[in-house]
C-alpha positions as YAML, in Angstrom:
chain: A
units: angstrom
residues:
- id: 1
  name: UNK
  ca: [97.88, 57.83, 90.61]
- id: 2
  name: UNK
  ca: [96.85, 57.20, 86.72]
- id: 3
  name: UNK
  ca: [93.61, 57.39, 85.90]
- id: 4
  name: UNK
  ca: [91.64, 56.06, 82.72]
- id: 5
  name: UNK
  ca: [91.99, 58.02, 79.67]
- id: 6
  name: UNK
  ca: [88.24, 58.48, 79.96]
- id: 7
  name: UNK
  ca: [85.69, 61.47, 79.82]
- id: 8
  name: UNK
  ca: [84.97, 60.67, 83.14]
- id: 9
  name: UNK
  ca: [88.25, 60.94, 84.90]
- id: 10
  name: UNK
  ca: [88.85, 64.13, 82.20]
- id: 11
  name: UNK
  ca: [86.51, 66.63, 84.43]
- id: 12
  name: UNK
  ca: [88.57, 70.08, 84.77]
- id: 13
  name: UNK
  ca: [86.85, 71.07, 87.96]
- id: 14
  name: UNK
  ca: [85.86, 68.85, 91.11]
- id: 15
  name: UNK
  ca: [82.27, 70.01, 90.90]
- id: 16
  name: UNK
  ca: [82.51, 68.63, 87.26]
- id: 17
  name: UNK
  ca: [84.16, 65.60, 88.46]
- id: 18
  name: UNK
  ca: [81.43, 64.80, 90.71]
- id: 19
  name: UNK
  ca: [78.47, 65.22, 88.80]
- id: 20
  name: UNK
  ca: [80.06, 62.93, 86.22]
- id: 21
  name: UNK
  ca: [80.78, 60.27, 88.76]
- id: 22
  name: UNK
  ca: [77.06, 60.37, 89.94]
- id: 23
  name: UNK
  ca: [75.75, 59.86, 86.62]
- id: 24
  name: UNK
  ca: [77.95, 57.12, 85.85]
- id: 25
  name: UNK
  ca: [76.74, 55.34, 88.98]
- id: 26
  name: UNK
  ca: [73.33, 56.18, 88.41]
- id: 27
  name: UNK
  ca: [73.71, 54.72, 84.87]
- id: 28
  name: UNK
  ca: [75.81, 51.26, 85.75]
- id: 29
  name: UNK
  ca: [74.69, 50.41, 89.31]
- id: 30
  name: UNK
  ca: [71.19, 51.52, 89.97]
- id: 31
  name: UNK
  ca: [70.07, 47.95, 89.64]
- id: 32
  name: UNK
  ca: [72.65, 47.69, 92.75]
- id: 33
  name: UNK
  ca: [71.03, 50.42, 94.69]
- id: 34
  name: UNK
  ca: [67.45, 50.27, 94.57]
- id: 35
  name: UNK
  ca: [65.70, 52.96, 95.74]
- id: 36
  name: UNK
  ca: [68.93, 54.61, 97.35]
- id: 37
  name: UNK
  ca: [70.52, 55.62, 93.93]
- id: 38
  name: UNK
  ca: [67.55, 58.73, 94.61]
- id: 39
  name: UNK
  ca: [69.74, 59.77, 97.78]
- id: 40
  name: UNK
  ca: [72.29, 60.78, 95.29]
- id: 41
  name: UNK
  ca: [70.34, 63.71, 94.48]
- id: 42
  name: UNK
  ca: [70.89, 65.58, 97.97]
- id: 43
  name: UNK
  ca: [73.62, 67.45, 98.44]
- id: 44
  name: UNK
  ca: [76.00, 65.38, 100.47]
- id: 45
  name: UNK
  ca: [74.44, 62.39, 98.57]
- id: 46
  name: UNK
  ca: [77.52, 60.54, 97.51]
- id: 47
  name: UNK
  ca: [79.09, 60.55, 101.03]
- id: 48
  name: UNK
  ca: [75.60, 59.32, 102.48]
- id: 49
  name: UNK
  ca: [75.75, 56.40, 99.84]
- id: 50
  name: UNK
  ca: [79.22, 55.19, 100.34]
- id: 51
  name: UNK
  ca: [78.49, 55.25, 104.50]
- id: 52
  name: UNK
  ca: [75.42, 52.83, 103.81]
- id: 53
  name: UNK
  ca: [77.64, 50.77, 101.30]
- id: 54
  name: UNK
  ca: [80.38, 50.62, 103.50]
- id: 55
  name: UNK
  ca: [77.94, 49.58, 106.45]
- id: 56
  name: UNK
  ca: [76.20, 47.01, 104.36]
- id: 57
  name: UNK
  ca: [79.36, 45.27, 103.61]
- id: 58
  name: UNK
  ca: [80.59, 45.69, 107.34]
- id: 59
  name: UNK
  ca: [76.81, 44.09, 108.49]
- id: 60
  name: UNK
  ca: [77.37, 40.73, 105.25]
- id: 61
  name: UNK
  ca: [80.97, 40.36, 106.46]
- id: 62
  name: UNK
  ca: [79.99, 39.70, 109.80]
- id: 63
  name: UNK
  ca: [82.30, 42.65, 110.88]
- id: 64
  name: UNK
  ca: [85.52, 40.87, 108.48]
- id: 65
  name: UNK
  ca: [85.54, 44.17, 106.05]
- id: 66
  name: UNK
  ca: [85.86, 47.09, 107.90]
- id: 67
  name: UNK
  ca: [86.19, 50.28, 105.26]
- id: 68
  name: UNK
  ca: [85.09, 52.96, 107.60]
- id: 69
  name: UNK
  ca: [88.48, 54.87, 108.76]
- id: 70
  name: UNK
  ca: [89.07, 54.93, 112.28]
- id: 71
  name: UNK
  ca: [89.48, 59.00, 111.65]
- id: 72
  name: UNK
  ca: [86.31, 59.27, 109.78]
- id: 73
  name: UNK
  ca: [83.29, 61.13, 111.02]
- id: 74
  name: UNK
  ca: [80.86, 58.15, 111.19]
- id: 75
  name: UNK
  ca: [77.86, 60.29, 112.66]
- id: 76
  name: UNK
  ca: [75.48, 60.30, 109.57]
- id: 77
  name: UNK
  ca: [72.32, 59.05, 110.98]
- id: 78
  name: UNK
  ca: [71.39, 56.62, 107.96]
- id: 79
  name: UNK
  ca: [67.83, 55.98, 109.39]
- id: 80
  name: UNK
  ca: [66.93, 59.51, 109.11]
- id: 81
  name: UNK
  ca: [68.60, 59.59, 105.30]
- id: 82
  name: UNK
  ca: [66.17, 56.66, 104.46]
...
C-alpha cells in the first residue's frame, strides 16, 4: 500500500501513529461527531468510534452498507460507551 508523503502517515511507531490519527480526526471531523469525538479519549476509543460509525451507516442504509466483518468481534455495547 502507498501512503501520503505526509507527517501523519510518517509516525515511526504504531502508538505514534495512532495518536496522530486521533488528532487529525479530532481536528477535521469533530463537527461530524458531536459529542462522540470525547470517546476518543478512552483507551479503546478509536475502535468504539468506528463500531458506532459503521452502525450509523448500516442503520441510514437501511441495512445496504454493511462494513462490520463477518469475523469481527461486534460485542461493544455502544449504549453503555454513550
Amino acid at each position: 500500500m502507498i501512503l501520503p508523503n505526509t507527517p501523519l502517515f510518517q509516525a515511526k511507531t504504531d502508538a505514534e501513529f495512532r495518536i496522530r490519527m486521533i488528532q487529525h480526526i479530532k481536528e477535521n471531523y469533530g463537527d461530524l461527531l458531536g459529542k462522540d469525538i470525547n470517546l476518543l479519549d478512552l483507551p479503546n476509543g478509536l475502535e468504539i468510534v468506528q463500531a458506532k460509525i459503521q452502525q450509523r451507516l448500516f442503520d441510514m442504509s437501511n441495512g445496504q452498507i454493511d462494513l462490520m466483518s463477518k469475523s469481527e468481534d461486534t460485542t461493544i455495547n455502544l449504549q453503555k460507551v454513550a
